[in-house]
C-alpha positions in Angstrom: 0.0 0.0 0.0 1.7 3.7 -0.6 1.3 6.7 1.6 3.0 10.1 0.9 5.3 11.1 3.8 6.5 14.6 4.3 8.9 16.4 7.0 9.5 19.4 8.5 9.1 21.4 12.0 6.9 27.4 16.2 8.2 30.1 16.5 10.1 33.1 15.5 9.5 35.1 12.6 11.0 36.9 9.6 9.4 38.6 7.0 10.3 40.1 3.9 8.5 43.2 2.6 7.6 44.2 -1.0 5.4 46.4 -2.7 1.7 45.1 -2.9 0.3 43.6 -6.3 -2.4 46.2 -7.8 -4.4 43.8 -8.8 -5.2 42.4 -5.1 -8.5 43.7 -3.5 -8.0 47.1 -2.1 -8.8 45.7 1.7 -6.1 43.4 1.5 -3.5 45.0 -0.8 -1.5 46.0 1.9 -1.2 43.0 4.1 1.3 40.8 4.4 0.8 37.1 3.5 2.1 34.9 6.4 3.4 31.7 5.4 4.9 29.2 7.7 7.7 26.8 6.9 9.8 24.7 9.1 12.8 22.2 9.3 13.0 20.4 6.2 15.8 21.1 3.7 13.2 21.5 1.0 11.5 24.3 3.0 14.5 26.0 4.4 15.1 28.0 0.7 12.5 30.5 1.4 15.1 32.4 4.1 16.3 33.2 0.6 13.5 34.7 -0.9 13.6 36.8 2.6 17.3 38.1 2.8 17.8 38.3 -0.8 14.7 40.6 -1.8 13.4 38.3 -3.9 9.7 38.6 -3.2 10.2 42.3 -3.4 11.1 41.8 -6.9 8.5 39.8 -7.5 6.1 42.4 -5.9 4.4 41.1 -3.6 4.5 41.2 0.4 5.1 38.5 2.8 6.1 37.1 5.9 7.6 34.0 6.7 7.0 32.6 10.0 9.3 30.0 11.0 8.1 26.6 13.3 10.1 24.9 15.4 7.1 22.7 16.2 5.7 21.1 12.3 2.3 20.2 13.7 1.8 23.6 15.3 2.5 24.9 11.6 -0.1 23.1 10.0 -2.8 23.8 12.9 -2.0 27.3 12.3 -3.4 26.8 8.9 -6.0 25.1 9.8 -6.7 27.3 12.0 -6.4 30.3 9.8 -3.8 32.0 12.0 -1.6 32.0 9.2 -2.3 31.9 4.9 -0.1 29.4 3.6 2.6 26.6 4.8 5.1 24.1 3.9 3.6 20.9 4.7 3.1 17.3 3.0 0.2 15.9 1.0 -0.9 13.3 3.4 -0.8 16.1 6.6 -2.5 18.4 3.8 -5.4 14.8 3.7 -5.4 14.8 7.4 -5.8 18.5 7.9 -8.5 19.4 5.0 -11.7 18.7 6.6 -11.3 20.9 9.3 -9.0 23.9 7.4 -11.2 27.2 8.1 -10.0 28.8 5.1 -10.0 26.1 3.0 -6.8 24.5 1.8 -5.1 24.2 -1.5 -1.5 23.0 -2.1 0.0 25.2 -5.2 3.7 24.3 -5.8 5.7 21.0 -5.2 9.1 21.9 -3.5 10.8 19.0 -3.5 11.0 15.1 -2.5 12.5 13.6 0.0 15.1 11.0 -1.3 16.6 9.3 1.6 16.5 12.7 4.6 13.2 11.0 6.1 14.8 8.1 8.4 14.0 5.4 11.0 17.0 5.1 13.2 17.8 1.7 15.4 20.2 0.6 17.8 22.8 -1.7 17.2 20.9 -5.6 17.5 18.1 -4.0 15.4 18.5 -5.3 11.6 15.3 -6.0 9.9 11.7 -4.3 9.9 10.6 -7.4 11.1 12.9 -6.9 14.4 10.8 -3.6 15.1 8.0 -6.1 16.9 7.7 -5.3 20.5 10.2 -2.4 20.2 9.4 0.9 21.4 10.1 3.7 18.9 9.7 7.4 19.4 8.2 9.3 16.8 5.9 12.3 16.2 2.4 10.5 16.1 -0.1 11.0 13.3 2.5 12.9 10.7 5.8 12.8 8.8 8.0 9.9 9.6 5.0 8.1 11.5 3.7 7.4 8.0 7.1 6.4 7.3 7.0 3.8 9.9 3.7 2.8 9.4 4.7 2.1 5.1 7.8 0.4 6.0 5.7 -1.9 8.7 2.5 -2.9 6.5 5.1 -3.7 3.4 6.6 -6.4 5.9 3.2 -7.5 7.0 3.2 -5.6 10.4 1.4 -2.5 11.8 1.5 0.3 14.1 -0.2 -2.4 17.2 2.6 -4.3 16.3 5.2 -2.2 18.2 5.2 0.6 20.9 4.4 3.6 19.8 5.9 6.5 22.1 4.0 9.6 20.8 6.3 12.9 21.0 7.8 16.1 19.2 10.3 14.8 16.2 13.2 16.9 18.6 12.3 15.4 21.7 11.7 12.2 19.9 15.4 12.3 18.7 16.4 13.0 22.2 14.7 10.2 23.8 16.4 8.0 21.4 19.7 8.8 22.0 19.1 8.9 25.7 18.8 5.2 25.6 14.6 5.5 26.1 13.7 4.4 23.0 14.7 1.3 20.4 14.1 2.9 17.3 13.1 6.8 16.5 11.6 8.6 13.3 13.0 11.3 12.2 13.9 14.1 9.8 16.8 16.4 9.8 18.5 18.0 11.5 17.3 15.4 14.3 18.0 12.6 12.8 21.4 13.7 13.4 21.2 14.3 17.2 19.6 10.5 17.1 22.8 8.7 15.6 25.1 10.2 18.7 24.0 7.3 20.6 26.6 4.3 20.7 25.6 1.5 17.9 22.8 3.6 16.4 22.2 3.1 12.2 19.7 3.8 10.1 17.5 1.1 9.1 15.3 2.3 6.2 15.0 5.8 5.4 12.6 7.6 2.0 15.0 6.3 -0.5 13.2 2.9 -0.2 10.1 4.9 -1.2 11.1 6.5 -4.1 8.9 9.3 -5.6 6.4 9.0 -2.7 7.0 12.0 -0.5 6.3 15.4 -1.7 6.8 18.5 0.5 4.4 21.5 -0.8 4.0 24.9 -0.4 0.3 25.0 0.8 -2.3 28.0 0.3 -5.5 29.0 2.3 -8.3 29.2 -0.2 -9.1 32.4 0.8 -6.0 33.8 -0.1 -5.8 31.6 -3.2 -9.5 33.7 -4.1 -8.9 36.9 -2.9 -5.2 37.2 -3.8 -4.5 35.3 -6.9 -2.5 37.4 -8.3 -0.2 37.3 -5.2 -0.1 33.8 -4.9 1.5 33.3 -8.4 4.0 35.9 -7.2 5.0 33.7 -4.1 5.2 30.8 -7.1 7.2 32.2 -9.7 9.4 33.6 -6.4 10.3 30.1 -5.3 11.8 29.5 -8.8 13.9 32.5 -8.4 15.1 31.0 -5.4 15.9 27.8 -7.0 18.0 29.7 -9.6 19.6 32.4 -6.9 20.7 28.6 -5.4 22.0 27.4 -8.8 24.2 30.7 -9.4 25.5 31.7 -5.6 25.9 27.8 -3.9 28.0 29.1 -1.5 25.9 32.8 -0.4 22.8 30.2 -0.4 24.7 27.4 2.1 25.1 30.4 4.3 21.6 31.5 4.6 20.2 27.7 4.7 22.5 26.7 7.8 22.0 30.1 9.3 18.1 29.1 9.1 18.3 25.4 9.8 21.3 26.2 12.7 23.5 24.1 11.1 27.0 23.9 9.5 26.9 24.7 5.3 28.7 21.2 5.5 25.8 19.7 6.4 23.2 21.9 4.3 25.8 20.5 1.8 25.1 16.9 2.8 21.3 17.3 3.2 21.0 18.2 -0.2 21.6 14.3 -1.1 18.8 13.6 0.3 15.9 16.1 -0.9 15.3 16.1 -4.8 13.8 19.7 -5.4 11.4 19.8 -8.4 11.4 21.9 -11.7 8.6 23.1 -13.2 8.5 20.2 -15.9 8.4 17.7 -12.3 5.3 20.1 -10.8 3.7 19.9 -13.9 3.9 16.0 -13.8 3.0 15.9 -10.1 0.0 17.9 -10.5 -1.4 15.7 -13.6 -3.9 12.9 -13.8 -1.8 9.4 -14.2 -1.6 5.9 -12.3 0.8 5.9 -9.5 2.3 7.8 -6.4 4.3 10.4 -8.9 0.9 12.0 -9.8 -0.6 13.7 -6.8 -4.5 13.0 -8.1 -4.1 9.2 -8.2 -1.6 9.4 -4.4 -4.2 11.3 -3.1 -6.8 8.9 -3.4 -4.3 5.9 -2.3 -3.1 7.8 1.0 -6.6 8.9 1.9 -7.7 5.3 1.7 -4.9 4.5 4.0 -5.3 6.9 6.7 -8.8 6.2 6.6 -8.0 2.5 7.2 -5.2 3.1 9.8 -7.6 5.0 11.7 -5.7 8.9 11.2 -8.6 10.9 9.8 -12.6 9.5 10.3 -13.2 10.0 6.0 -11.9 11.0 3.5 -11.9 14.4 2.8 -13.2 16.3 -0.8 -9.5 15.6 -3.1 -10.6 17.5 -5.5 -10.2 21.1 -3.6 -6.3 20.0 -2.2 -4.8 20.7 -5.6 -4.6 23.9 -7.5 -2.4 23.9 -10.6 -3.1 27.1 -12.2 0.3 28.6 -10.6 2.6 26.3 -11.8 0.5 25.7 -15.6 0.9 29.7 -15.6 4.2 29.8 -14.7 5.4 27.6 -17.1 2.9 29.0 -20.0 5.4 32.2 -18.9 8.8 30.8 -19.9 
């Protein structure tokens, strides 16, 4: 059965101001658009976007607000305390039905190719060793779903180990205290898990190729009364991606000053997250069988979490995905 997984981490804020987009309703013209975003190497870009100017130039105003906490991110959407965030398809499923504001994901960022891990101590070899082991992880998102892919492809489930439910950072923690067998993580964390003595990494997303994208996610409102805005924010991520292409090492600088890391190891996480073009968003977005087209994974992953018992129905698919940014971006170049 396949499942999207995503990463990623409340709260201190930056924003980056430009002039308004005309074209905006007059109420709102003048407002920032708060987007929240949090650790995930895929997400971390839009500190660009912020110190370099680069929404300015695209003329539009907005704020990022940073996580610490990814849960607390996406129940600020939901909760319409914010208008957009960096979150995955399946928490984008789990969060839909009860989004005040409506919810549409607009862009693809990136997938994650290997920086999504389950970490084990040393005797732990196999999936199938997980039974009876207690492993820390952040229920209900992320690397949870992770877990919960890598178990049900070995014919296990979630009842089949001990589930100890807590914040991806403390989970990391707990696991290299020695209070945990196995933890689920996402970087930098994963990181702080493999201090411990004997610790390895047992699967990680690279054995689930092409099934996690990390999104940049819109409240419908905004999406209706600000369209014109939004597709700034859009094209703006793809002048991040190209800022990145021509200035590596200015880039490495603001990542690890964001994530709180070394460049070395912005360098190094970099492996691990495949960041989409617009010809790979275009393909995402499309109708087509299997987990690389974001239609046909919805339906799969909302089938699962319904049967795993993470959201009571499913929720209406069709409303989660807006392609007109990326289809009009493209039409640009």
């Amino acid at each position: 059965m396949l499942v999207t997984v995503g990463c990623g981490q409340a709260d201190d804020a930056g924003s980056s101001a430009g002039s308004d987009d005309s074209s905006a309703p007059a109420a709102a013209s003048n407002e920032p658009i708060v987007i929240g975003y949090s650790s995930w190497p895929g997400w971390w870009p839009w500190a660009i976007a912020e110190q370099e100017g680069l929404f300015a130039a695209n003329n539009v105003n907005v704020e990022m607000k940073w996580f610490d906490g990814y849960i607390q991110s996406m129940e600020a959407l939901a909760a319409g305390q914010i208008d957009g965030n960096c979150q995955t398809l399946n928490d984008t499923i789990s969060f839909a039905a009860d989004s005040v504001n409506g919810q549409a994901a607009v862009l693809v960022n990136d997938n994650s190719a290997g920086n999504d891990k389950i970490i084990v101590t040393e005797d732990i070899n196999t999936v199938a060793n997980l039974k009876g082991k207690a492993i820390a992880v952040e229920e209900g998102v992320v690397d949870d779903f992770l877990l919960t892919l890598a178990l049900e492809k070995e014919g296990l489930s979630r009842e089949d180990v001990e589930i100890l439910p807590l914040e991806t950072g403390a989970a990391a923690a707990a696991f290299a205290a020695g209070q945990a067998d196995a933890v689920g993580a996402f970087p930098p964390f994963w990181s702080i898990a493999l201090e411990r003595a004997g610790s390895k990494e047992l699967i990680s997303s690279a054995d689930f190729p092409g099934a996690i994208p990390d999104l940049l996610v819109m409240s419908q409102t905004i999406i209706d009364e600000r369209p014109d805005d939004v597709q700034a924010i859009v094209n703006t991520w793809f002048d991040v991606r190209a800022f990145m292409e021509e200035n590596p090492e200015r880039s490495d600088e603001i990542l690890a000053e964001r994530a709180g890391i070394a460049p070395e190891e912005v360098r190094q996480l970099q492996d691990g997250t495949r960041f989409f073009t617009i010809q790979d968003n275009l393909e995402a977005f499309s109708d087509g069988e299997g987990i690389k087209h974001m239609p046909s994974a919805a339906v799969e992953m909302a089938d699962f979490m319904v049967g795993v018992g993470f959201i009571p129905e499913t929720p209406n698919l069709e409303t989660i995905l807006d392609d007109q940014f990326v289809k009009a971006y493209a039409a640009a170049q």
